[in-house]
N, C-alpha and C positions, 0 to 999 in steps of 0.2 A: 587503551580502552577509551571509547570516546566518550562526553560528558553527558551525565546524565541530566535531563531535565526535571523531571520530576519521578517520584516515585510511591507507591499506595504501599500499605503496609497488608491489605487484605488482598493478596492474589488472585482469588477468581473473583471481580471486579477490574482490577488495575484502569485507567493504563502507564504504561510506563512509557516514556516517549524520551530517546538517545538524538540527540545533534553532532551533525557531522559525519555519520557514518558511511567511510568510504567512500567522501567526494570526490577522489582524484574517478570514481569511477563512472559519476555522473554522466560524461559527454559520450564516452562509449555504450552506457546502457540505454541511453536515450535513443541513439543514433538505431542501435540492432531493433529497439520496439517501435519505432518510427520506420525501419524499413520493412520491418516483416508486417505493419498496418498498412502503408503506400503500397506492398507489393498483392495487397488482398486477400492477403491470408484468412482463412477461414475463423473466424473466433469463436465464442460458444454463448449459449443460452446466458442470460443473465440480466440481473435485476435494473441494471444500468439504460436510463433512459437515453437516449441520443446518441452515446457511447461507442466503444469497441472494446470489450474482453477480449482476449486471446485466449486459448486452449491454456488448460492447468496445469500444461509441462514445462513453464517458463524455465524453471531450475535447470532441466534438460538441454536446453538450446546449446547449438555449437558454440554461442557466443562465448569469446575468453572472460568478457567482463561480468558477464552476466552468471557464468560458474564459478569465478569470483567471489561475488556478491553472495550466491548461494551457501557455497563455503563458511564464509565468515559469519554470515546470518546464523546458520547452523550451528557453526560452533563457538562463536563469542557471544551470541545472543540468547540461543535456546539450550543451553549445556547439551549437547549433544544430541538432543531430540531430534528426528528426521523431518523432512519439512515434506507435507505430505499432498501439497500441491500448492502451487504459485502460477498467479497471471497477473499480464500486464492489462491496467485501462487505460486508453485512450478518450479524452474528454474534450468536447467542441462547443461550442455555441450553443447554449441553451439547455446540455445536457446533466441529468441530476441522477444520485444514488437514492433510493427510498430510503427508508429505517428499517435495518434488519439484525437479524445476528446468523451467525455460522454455526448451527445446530450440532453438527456432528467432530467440530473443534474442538482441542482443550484449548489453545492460541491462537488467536489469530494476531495479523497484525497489518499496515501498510510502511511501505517507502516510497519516499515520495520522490520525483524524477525530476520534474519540472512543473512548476507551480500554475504556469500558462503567461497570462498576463491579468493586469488588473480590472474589474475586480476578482480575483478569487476566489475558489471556492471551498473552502473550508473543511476538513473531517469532523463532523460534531459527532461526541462517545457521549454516552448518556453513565457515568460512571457510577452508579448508585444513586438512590431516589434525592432527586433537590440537588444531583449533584450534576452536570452537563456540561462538560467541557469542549471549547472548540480551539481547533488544535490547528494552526495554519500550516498550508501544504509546502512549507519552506523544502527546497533540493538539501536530500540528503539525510534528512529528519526519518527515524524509526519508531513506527509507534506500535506499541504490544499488547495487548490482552486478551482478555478471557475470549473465549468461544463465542458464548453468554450475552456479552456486552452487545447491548443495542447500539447503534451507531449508522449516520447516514452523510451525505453529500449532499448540500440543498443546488440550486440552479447554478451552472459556470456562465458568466456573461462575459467572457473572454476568446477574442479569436484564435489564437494561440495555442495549441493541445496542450491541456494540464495531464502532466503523465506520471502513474502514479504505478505502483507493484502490491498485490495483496495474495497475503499466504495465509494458510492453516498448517497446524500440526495437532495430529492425530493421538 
């Protein structure tokens, strides 16, 4: 099991954020969300300014690594809870998340892919009042909580795609 970074004792707040998770699988998940954005894949509506979401069937994909990753998500992280849609972003120059939360979530969470280059751009979770935490988008890092949880991506000023995976479960 990989080591945890921190952990809340009140779960609908959290977040809880795991290091290490599944980096041998890093260079293959990158590679399948990098080719399926190069090859123009269609992505979907979303709060993401300058961005690219992919469609919420990432879990889906032929990719081996990426069903993988689903897998263990699933079952090491979320005791068995079904992951009820996952996409990947792709993040460029300039591009920033607003402040929102995942209304019809009990969990949400991200994984982070590839950081970009410097400087980057941060996930800040707003975890309870006075409480704000900014969590750096290190490869590999798993971060979980509530539906609830406000949280947003302020500007990337890195040329580099910062690639990142975000899911809910229902």
């Amino acid at each position: 099991m990989p080591q945890m970074m921190q952990t809340r004792t009140q779960p609908t707040i959290g977040p809880v954020v795991y290091e290490d998770v599944r980096g041998d699988l890093i260079p293959a998940i990158r590679e399948a969300i990098l080719a399926r954005w190069q090859s123009g894949a269609a992505g979907t509506a979303s709060l993401n300014h300058g961005g690219w979401k992919s469609t919420d069937d990432l879990p889906w994909w032929p990719d081996p690594a990426i069903r993988e990753w689903a897998a263990v998500l699933q079952r090491d992280f979320l005791q068995g809870r079904p992951i009820a849609s996952a996409w990947a972003m792709v993040n460029r120059l300039g591009s920033s998340h607003p402040r929102h939360i995942h209304r019809t979530a009990t969990r949400s969470g991200v994984y982070f892919v590839d950081a970009g280059e410097a400087p980057t751009a941060p996930l800040i979770v707003e975890a309870g009042p006075g409480n704000v935490l900014t969590i750096d988008p290190n490869p590999a890092r798993l971060v979980i909580f509530s539906g609830r949880t406000y949280h947003r991506v302020p500007r990337y000023d890195g040329d580099a795609p910062r690639i990142s995976i975000a899911f809910d479960v229902r």
